[in-house]
C-alpha positions as CSV (number, residue, x, y, z in Angstrom):
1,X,16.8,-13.3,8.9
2,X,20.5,-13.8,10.2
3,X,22.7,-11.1,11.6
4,X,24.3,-8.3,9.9
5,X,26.7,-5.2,10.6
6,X,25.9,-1.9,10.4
7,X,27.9,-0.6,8.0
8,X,28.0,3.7,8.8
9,X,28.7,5.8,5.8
10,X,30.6,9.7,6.7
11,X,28.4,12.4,5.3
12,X,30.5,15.0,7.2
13,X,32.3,15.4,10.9
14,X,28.7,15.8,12.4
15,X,27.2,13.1,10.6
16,X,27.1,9.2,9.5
17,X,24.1,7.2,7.9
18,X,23.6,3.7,6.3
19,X,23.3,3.0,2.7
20,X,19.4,1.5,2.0
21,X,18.1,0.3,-1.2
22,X,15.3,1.0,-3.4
23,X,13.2,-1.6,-5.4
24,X,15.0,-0.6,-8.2
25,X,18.0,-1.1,-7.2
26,X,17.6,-4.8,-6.3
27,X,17.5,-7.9,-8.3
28,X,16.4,-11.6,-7.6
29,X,18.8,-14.8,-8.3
30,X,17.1,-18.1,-9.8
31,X,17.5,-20.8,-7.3
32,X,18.4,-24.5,-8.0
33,X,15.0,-25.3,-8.8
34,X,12.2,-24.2,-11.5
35,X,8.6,-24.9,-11.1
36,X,5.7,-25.1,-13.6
37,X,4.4,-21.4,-12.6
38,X,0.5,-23.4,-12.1
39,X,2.0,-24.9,-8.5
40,X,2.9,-21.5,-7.3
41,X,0.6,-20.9,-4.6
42,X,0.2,-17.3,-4.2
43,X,-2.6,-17.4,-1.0
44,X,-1.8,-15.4,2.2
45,X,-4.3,-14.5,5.1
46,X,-4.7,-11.5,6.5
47,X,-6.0,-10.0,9.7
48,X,-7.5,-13.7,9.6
49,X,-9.4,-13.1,6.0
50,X,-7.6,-15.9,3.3
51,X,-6.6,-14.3,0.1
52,X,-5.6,-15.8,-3.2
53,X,-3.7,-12.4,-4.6
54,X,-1.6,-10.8,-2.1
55,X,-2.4,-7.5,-3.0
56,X,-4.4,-4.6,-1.7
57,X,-5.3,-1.7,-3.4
58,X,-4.7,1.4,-1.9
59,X,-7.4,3.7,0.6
60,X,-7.6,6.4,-2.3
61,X,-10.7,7.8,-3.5
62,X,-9.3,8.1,-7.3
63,X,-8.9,3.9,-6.4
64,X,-11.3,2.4,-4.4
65,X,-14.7,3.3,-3.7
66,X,-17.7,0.7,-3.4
67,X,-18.0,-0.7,-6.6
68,X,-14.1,-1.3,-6.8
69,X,-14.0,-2.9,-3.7
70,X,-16.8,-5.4,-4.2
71,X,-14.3,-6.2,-7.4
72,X,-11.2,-6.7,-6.1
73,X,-13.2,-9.2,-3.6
74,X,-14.5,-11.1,-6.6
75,X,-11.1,-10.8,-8.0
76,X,-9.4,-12.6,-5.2
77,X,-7.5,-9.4,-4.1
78,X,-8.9,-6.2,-1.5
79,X,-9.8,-2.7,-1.9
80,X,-9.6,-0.5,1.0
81,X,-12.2,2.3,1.5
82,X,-11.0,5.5,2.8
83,X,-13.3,6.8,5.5
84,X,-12.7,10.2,5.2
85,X,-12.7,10.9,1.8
86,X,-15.2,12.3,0.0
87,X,-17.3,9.0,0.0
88,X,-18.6,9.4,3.2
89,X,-18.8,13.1,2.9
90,X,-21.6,13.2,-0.1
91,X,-24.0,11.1,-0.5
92,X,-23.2,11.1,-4.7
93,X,-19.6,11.6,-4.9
94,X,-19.8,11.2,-8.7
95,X,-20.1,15.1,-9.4
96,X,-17.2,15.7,-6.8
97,X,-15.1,13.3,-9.0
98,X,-15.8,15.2,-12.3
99,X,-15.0,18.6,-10.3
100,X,-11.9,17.0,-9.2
101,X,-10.3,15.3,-12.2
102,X,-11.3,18.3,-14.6
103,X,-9.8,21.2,-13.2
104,X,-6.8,22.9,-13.9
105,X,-3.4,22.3,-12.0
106,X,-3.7,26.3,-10.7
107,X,-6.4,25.3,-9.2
108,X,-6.3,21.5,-7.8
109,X,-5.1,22.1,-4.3
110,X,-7.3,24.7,-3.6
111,X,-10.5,23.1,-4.7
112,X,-9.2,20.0,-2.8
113,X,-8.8,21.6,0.2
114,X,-12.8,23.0,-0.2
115,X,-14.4,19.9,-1.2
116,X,-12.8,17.9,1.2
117,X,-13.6,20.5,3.9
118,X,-17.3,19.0,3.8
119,X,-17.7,17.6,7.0
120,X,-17.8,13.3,7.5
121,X,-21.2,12.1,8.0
122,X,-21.4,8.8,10.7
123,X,-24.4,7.9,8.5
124,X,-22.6,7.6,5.3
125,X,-19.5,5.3,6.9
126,X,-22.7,3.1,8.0
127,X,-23.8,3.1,4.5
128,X,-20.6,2.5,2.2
129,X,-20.1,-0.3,4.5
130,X,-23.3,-1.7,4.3
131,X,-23.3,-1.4,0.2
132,X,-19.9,-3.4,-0.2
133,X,-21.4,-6.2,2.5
134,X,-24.5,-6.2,0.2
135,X,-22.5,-6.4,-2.6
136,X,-20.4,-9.7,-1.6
137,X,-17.0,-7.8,-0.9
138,X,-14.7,-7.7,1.9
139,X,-15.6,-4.4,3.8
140,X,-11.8,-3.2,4.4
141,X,-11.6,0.2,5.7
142,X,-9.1,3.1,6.5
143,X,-9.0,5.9,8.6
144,X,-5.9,8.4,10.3
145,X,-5.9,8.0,13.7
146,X,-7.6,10.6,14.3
147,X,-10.6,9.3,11.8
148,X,-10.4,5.9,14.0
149,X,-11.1,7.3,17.6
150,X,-14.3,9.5,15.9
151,X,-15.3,6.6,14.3
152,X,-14.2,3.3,15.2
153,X,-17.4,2.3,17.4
154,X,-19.2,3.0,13.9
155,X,-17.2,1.1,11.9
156,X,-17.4,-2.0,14.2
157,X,-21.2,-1.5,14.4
158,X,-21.7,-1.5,10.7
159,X,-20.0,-4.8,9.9
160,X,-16.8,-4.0,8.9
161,X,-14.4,-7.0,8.2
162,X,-10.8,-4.6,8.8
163,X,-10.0,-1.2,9.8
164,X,-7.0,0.1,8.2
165,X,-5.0,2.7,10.9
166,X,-2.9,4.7,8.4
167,X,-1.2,8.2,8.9
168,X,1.9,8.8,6.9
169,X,4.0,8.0,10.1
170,X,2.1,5.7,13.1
171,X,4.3,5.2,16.2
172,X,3.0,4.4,19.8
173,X,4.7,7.2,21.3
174,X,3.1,10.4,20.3
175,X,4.2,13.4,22.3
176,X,1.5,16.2,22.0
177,X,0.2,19.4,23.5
178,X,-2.6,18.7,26.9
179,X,-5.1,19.8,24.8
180,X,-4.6,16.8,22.0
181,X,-5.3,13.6,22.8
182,X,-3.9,11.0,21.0
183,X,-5.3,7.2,20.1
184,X,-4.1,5.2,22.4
185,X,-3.0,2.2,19.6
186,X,-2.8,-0.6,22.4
187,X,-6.3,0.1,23.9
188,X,-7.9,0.4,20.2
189,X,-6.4,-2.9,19.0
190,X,-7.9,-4.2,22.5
191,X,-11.1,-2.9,22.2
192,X,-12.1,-3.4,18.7
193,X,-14.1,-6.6,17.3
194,X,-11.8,-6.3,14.0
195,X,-8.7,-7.1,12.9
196,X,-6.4,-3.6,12.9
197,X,-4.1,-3.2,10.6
198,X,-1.6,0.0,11.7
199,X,0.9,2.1,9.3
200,X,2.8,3.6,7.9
201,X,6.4,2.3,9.2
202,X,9.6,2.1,7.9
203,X,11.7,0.7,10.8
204,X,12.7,-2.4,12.9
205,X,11.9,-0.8,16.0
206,X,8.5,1.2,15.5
207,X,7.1,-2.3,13.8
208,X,8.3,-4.1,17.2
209,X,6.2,-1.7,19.1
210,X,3.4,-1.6,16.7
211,X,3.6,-5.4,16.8
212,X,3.3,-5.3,20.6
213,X,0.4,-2.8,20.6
214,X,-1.7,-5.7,18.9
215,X,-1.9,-5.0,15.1
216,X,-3.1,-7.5,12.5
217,X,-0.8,-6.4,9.9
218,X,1.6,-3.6,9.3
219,X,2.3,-1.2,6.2
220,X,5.7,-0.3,5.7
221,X,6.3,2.4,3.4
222,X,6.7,6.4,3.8
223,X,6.4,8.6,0.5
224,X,7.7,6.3,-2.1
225,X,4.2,6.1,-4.1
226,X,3.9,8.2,-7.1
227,X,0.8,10.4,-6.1
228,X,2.8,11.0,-2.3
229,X,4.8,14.1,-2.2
230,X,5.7,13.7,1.5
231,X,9.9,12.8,0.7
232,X,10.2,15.8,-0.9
233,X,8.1,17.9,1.5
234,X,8.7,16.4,4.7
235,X,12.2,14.9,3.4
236,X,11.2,11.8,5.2
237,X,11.8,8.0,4.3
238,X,13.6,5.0,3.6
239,X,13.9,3.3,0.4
240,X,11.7,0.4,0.1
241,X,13.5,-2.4,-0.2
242,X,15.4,-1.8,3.2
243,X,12.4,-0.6,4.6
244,X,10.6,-3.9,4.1
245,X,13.6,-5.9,4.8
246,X,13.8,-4.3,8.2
247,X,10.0,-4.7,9.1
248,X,9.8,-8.3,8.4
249,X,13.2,-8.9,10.3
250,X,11.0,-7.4,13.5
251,X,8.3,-9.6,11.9
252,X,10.1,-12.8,12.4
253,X,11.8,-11.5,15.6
254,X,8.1,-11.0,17.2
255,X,6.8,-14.5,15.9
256,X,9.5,-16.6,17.6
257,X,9.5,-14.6,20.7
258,X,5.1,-14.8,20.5
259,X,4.3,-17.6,18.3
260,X,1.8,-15.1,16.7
261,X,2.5,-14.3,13.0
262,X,1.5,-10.6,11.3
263,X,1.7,-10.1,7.9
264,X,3.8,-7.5,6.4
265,X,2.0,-5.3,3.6
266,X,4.8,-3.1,1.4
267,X,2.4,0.3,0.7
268,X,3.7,2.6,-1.8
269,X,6.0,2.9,-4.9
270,X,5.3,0.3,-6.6
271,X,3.6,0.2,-10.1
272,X,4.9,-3.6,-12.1
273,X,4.8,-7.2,-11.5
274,X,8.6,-7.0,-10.8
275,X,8.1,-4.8,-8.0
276,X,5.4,-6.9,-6.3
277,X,7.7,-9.7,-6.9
278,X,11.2,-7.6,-5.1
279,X,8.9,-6.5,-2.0
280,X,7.8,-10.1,-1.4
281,X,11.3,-11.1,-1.6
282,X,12.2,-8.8,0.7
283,X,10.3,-9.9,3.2
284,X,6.5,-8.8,3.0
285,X,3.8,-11.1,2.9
286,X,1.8,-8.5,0.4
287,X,1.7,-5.2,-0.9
288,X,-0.8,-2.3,-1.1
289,X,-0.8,-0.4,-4.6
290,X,-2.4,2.6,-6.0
291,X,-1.4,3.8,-9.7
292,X,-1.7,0.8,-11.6
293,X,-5.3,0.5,-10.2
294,X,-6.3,4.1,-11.1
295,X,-5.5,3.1,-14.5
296,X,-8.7,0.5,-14.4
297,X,-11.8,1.3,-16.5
298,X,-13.7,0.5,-13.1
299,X,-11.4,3.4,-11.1
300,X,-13.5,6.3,-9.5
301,X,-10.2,8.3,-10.7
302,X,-11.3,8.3,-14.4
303,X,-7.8,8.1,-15.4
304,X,-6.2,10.0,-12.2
305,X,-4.5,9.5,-9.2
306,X,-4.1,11.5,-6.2
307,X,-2.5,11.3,-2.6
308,X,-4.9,11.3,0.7
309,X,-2.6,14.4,2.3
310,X,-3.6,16.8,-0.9
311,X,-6.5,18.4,0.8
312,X,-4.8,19.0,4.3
313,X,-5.7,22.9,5.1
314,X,-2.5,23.3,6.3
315,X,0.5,21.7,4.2
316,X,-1.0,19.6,1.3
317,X,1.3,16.8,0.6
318,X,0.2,14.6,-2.3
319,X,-0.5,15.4,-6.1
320,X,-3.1,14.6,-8.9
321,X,-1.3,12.5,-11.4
322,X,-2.6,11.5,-15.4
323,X,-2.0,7.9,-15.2
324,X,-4.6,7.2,-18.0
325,X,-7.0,4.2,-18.7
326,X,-5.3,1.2,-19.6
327,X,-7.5,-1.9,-19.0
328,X,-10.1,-3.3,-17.0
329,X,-9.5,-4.3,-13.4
330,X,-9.5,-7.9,-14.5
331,X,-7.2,-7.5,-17.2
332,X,-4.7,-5.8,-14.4
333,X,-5.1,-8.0,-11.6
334,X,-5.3,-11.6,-13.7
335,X,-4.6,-11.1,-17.5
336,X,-4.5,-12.0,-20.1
337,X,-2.0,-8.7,-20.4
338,X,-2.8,-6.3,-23.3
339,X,0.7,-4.5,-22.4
340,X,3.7,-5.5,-22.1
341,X,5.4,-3.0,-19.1
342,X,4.3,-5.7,-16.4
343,X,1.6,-3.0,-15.2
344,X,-0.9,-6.2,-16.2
345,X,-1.8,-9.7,-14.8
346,X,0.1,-8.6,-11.9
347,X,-0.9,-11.8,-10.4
348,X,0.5,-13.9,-13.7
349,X,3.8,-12.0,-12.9
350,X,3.9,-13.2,-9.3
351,X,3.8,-17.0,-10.5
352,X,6.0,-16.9,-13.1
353,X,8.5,-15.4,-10.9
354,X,7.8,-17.5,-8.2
355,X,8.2,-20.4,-11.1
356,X,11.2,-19.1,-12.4
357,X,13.0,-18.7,-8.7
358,X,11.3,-21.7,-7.8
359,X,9.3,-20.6,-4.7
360,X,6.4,-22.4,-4.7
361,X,4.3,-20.2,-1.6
362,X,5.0,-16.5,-0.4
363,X,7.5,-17.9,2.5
364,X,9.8,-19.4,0.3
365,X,9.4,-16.3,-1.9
366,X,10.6,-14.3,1.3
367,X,13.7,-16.6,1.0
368,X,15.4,-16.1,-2.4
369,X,18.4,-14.5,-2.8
370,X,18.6,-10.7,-3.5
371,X,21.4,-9.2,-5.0
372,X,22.3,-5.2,-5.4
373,X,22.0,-4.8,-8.7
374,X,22.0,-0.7,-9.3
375,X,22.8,-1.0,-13.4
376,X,19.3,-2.4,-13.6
377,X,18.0,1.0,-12.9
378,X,20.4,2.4,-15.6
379,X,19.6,-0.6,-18.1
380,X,15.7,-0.2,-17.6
381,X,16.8,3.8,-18.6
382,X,18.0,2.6,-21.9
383,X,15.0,0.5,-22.5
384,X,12.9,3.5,-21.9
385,X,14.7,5.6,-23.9
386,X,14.9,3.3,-26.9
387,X,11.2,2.3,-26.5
388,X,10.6,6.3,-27.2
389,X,13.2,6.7,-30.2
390,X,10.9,3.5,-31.8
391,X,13.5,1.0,-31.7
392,X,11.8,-1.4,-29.9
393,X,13.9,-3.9,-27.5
């Protein structure tokens, strides 16, 4: 990744930060080279589990449940259950769902907070597992870690393929009061038969450790997605593009020190084609996403989306957003595109811009040059704006 200098900007006599970027703010430079986008080869492994699209979709219950998940494996891509969501807390989640996406905005937290107050069943992990097995997907699962020391023996037992370790900040120090005890990340990654995937990060230095305590694969990203309100609750993040450009430089770091190579996964924020394309160039191997799948005909959401931290008891973070029903998951993940706002054929989008930049796999897509490029953000703006006036481009 080369060397850099810190660059420290004044906010006041008490305090200096550094400038980091958003995807939006970035741009990506054609090489010397084109290539016809059919050589692009898009394939990536991880936790040992070969992939043809690199992208995951998120551990939401308005995204993935077991029908979406045997999908996406059909698809080429992954869905990632979440374990403690209200698919493993009723046995037929489908009347939850209605309750959920038909009430009133007054209302949403507070009927969040009761229906997910239903308590986990064991029985029902063993289950949702079992049905996406049955069903020829990938069993991908996710759990806080809380969730993972309750029931990661369970999750082995059943046949899961990956366990997903997510909270929205995972570090390997964790101070606590006596009476908590907290998952020891080093001795899970140790002890269970699965890959483990651990996140959410955002820095050099927590994916170095997390790297050390044995995980498969790392998500880097805090708060960017849309239905995440922790930034503006919490106040805590960094902007993606940095983010991921940091990880990965620990990422590279670790593998010439180890010789062992972990994919980096950017989680959160992103919603086109061009986005999935920027992350990648910044340095991740894939990328999780949540929105543009809610808006498949096949999403449990029926048309919404909303954050895993809404039903916390004691400071929801999160929100229900209308993202609508645009397509099926095919049409999203592989084409052909029935819009034209890069939310379709994501995976069409990859290889033409790998085509156009002339990377023809993901490592050479980690290598083109990025420039700052802020009066995109402005310009995309006045597309927007123009688009809603009627004038077209």
């Amino acid at each position: 990744m080369g060397t850099h200098t810190r660059v420290d900007i004044v906010i006041g006599r008490g305090k200096v930060a550094r400038r980091a970027y958003g995807i939006d703010e970035i741009a990506l430079v054609p090489g010397q080279r084109t290539l016809d986008p059919g050589l692009a080869d898009t394939t990536w492994t991880i936790g040992g589990i070969q992939r043809e699209i690199p992208i995951i979709a998120s551990a939401m219950d308005g995204v993935v449940d077991v029908r979406m998940a045997v999908e996406l494996s059909e698809l080429g891509a992954l869905g990632v259950l979440n374990l403690e969501g209200i698919h493993t807390r009723y046995q037929d989640p489908e009347p939850i769902l209605d309750r959920i996406t038909s009430v009133g905005k007054e209302g949403f937290v507070t009927l969040m907070q009761e229906l997910y107050a239903e308590p986990i069943k064991p029985e029902l992990i063993i289950q949702r597992i079992q049905e996406i097995k049955a069903g020829g997907g990938i069993a991908a699962v996710s759990a806080t870690p809380v969730g993972a020391s309750k029931y990661g023996l369970v999750v082995a037992e059943a046949g899961a393929d990956l366990f997903f370790v997510q909270a929205t900040v995972v570090s390997t120090t964790f101070l606590s009061p006596e009476s908590v005890i907290p998952l020891d990340l080093v001795k899970f990654c140790q002890e269970m038969p699965i890959p483990v995937i651990l996140g959410n990060c955002v820095t050099y230095d927590v994916t170095l450790d997390l790297l050390k305590a044995g995980a498969a694969g790392i998500l880097v990203g805090i708060g960017p997605g849309a239905a995440c309100t922790s930034r503006g609750v919490l106040g805590v993040g960094v902007p993606q593009a940095t983010a991921v450009a940091d990880c990965a430089a620990a990422r590279n770091d670790y593998y010439r020190e180890t010789g062992r190579y972990v994919e980096i996964i950017a989680d959160g924020g992103l919603i086109t084609g061009g986005d999935i394309c920027k992350c990648i160039a910044c340095g991740a191997d894939g990328v999780m996403i949540g929105s543009p799948f809610a808006r498949a005909k096949e999403a449990p959401g029926r048309g919404y989306h909303w954050g895993m931290a809404t039903p916390s008891p004691v400071l929801p973070r999160g929100t229900r957003i209308r993202v609508g029903t645009t397509g099926t998951l095919e049409q999203i993940l592989r084409g052909p595109a029935q819009l034209d706002d890069g939310t379709h054929n994501l995976l069409g989008a990859l290889k033409t811009s790998m085509g156009t930049l002339g990377a023809q796999t993901i490592q050479e897509m980690q290598q083109v040059e990025v420039v700052i490029a802020p009066s995109l953000l402005t310009e995309g703006k006045v597309y927007q704006k123009a688009q809603q006036l009627g004038m077209g481009k």
